[in-house]
C-alpha positions as CSV (number, residue, x, y, z in Angstrom):
1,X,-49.4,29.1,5.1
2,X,-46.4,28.3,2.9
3,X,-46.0,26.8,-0.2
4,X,-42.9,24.7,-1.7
5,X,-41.0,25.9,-4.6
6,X,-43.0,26.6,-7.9
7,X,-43.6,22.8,-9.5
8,X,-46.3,24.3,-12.0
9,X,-46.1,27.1,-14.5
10,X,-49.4,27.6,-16.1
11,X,-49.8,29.7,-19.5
12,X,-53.7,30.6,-20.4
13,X,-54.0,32.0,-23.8
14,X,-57.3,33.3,-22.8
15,X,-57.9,37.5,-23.6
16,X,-61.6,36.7,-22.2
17,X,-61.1,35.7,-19.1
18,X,-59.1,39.2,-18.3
19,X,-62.2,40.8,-19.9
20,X,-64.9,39.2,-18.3
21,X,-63.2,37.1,-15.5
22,X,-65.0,33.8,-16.3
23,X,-65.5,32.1,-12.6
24,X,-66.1,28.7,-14.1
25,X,-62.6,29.1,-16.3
26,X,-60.6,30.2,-13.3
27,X,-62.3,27.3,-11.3
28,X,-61.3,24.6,-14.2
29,X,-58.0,26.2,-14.2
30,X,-57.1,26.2,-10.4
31,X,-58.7,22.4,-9.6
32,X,-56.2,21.1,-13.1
33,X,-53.1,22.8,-11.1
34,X,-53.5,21.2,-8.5
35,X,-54.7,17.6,-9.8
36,X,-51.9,18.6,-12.5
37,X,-49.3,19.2,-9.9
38,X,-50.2,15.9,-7.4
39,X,-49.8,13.6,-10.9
40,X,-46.1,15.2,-11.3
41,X,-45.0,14.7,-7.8
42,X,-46.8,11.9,-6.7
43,X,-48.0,13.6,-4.1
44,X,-50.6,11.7,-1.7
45,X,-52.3,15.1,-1.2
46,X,-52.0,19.2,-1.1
47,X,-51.3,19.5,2.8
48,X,-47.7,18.7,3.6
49,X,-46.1,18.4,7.1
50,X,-42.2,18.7,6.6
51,X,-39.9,17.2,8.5
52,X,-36.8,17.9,7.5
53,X,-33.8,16.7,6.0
54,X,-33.0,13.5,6.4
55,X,-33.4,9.6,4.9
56,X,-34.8,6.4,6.5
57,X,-33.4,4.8,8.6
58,X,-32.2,7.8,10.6
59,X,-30.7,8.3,14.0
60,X,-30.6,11.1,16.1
61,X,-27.6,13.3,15.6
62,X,-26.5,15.3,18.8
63,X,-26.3,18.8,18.4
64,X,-22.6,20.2,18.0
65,X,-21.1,23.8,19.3
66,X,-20.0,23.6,15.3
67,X,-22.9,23.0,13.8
68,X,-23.6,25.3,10.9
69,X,-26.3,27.2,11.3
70,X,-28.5,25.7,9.2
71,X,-27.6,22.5,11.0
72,X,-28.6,23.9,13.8
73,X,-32.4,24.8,12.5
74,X,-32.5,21.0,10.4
75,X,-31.8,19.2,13.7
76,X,-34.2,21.4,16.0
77,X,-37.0,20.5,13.1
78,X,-36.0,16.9,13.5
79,X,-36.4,17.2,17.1
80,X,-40.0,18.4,16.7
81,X,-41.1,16.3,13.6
82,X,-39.7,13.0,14.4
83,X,-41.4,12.2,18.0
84,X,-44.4,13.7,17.0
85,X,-44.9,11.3,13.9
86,X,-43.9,8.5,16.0
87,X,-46.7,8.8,18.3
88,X,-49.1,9.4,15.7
89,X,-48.0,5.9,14.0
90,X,-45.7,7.0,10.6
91,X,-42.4,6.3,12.1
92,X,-40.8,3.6,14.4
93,X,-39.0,4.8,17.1
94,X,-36.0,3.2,19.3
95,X,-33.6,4.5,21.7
96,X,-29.9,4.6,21.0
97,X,-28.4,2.1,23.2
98,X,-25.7,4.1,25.6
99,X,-26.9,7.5,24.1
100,X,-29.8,9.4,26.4
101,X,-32.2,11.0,24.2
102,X,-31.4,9.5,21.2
103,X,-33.2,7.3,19.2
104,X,-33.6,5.2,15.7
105,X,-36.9,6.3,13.4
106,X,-37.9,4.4,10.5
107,X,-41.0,4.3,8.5
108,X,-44.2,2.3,9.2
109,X,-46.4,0.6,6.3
110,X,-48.5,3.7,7.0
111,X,-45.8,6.2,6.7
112,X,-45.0,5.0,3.8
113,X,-47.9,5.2,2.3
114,X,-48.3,9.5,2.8
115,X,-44.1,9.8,2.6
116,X,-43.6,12.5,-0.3
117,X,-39.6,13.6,-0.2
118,X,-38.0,15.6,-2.9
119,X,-33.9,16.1,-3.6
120,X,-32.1,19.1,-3.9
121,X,-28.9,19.5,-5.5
122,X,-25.8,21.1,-3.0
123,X,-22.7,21.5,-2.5
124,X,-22.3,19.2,0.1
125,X,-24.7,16.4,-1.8
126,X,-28.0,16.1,-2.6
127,X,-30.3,17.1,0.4
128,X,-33.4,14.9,1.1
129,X,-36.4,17.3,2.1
130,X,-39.1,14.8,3.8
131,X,-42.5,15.6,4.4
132,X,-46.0,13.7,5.2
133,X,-48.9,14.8,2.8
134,X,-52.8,14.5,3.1
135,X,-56.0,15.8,1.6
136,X,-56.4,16.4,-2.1
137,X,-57.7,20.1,-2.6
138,X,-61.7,20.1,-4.6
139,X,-62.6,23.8,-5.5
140,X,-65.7,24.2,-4.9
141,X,-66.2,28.2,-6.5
142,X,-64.4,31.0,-7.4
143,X,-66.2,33.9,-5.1
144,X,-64.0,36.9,-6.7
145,X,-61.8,37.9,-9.2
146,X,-60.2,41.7,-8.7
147,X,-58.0,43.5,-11.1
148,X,-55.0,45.1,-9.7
149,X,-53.1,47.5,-11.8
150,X,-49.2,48.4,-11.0
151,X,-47.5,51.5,-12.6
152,X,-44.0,49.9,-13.6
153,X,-40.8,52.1,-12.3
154,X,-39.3,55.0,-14.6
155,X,-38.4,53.4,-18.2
156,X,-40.9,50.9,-18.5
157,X,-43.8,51.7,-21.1
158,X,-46.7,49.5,-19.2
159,X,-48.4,48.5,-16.4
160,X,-47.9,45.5,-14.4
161,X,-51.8,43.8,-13.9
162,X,-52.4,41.0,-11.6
163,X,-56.1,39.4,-11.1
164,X,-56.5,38.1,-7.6
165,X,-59.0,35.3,-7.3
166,X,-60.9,34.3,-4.5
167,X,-62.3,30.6,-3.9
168,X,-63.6,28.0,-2.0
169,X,-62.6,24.8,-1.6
170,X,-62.8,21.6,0.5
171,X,-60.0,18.7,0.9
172,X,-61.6,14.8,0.4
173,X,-59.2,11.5,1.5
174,X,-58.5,13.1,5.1
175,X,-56.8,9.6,6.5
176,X,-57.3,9.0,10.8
177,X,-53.5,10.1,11.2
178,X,-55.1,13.5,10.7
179,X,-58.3,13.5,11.8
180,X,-57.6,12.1,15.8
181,X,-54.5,13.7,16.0
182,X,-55.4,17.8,15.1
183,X,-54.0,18.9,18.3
184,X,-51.2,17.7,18.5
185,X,-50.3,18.1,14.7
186,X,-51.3,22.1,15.2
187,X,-49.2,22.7,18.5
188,X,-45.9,21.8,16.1
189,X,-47.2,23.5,12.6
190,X,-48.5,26.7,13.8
191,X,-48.1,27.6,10.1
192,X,-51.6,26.5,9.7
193,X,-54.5,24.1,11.2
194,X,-55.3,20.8,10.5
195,X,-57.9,20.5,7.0
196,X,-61.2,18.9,8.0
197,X,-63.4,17.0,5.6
198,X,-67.1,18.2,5.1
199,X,-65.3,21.8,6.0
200,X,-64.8,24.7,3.2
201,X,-62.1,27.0,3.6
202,X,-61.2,30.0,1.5
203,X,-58.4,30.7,-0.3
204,X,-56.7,33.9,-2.9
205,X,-54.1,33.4,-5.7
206,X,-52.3,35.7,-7.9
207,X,-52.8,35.4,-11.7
208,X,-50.3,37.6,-14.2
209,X,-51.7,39.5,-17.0
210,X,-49.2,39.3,-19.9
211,X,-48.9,40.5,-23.0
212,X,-51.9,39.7,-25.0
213,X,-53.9,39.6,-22.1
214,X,-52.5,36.0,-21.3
215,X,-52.5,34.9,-18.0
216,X,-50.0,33.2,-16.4
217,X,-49.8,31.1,-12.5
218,X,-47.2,30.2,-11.2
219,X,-47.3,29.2,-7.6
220,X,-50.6,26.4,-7.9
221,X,-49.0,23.4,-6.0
222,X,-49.2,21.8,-2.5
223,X,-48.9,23.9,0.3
224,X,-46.0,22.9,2.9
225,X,-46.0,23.8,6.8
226,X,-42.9,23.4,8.7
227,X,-42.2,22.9,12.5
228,X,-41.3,25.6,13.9
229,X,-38.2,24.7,17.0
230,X,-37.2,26.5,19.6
231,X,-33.7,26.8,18.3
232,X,-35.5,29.2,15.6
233,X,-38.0,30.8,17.3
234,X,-34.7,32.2,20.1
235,X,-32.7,33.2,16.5
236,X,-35.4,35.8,16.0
């Protein structure tokens, strides 16, 4: 499963955890990322389905031999995203009057209310990457915590040391959207299932050992899964 570009950088002064690997400490640490991370985004939860690039209102654009290739792969995601969320009951959807196979999608009161978008900065102008977002993460345990030692390349004078910790963890607030529509939401983000409420699931991050034993995370934020279209999946 992917994750979205690092929101959170997380500096643990903290010599005994890398001594004794506290499970409780790692636990409190992991659960405030994440709640830490939502409260900065505004994030309704820490399961995103992206749609694309795009801003409501949209309309379907048709799909040019000069599209860049990029283009190419936002439109195919569109293609995929956009019906699917209409029959689920995010997005309004209307055909282009004299245009086959296009249509108009705006947002319902209830896409609205799990609508998380975020703008990049380009060349061409700022890009507006959309994406519905459910299920706030609750870790429930850390199960492991192994230390992993890296011998730097010639010229460096010490080792590189990760900890990789293991934990459980269940999602809570899992709206209907979800819930009655798991097949259909997994046949277009084969990146990963659908999270179920009264389910755990596992999961490992990376934690860097600095100097001073400090630890340092850098990746704890929501996790993103994108549709996959068949204009990307034939570019392979």
């Amino acid at each position: 499963m992917s994750k979205l570009i690092q929101l959170l950088a997380l500096l643990i002064a903290g010599s005994s955890l890398v001594g004794c690997y506290d499970k409780e400490e790692f636990k409190r640490i992991i659960q405030d990322g994440y709640d830490e991370a939502r409260a900065k985004t505004k994030v309704k939860g820490d399961f995103c389905y992206y749609l694309g690039v795009l801003r409501f209102p949209y309309t379907d654009e048709p799909k040019l031999d000069e599209d860049s290739r990029w283009t190419t792969w936002n439109k195919g995601r569109l293609s995929k995203s956009l019906p699917l969320f209409a029959k689920i009951g995010l997005l309004s959807r209307q055909p282009v009057e004299g245009q086959s196979g296009l249509y108009h999608y705006d947002l319902t009161d209830l896409g609205r209310e799990y609508l998380y978008q975020y703008v990049e900065k380009d060349e061409s102008g700022p890009l507006h990457h959309t994406q519905f977002c459910y299920g706030p993460i609750v870790v429930e345990r850390v199960t492991d915590v192994t230390k992993n030692e890296y011998t730097r390349a010639q010229g460096y004078s010490y080792n590189k040391v990760n900890l990789e910790v293991d934990y459980k963890y269940h999602v809570i607030d899992v709206p209907d959207w979800v819930i009655n529509n798991q097949e259909k939401l997994n046949a277009v983000y084969t990146q990963g299932d659908v999270r179920l409420p009264n389910k755990s699931y596992v999961q490992t991050i990376t934690f860097k050992v600095g100097k001073g034993d400090k630890l340092y995370q850098d990746s704890l934020s929501y996790f993103q899964l994108k549709p996959i279209s068949e204009t990307m999946e034939n570019s392979k």
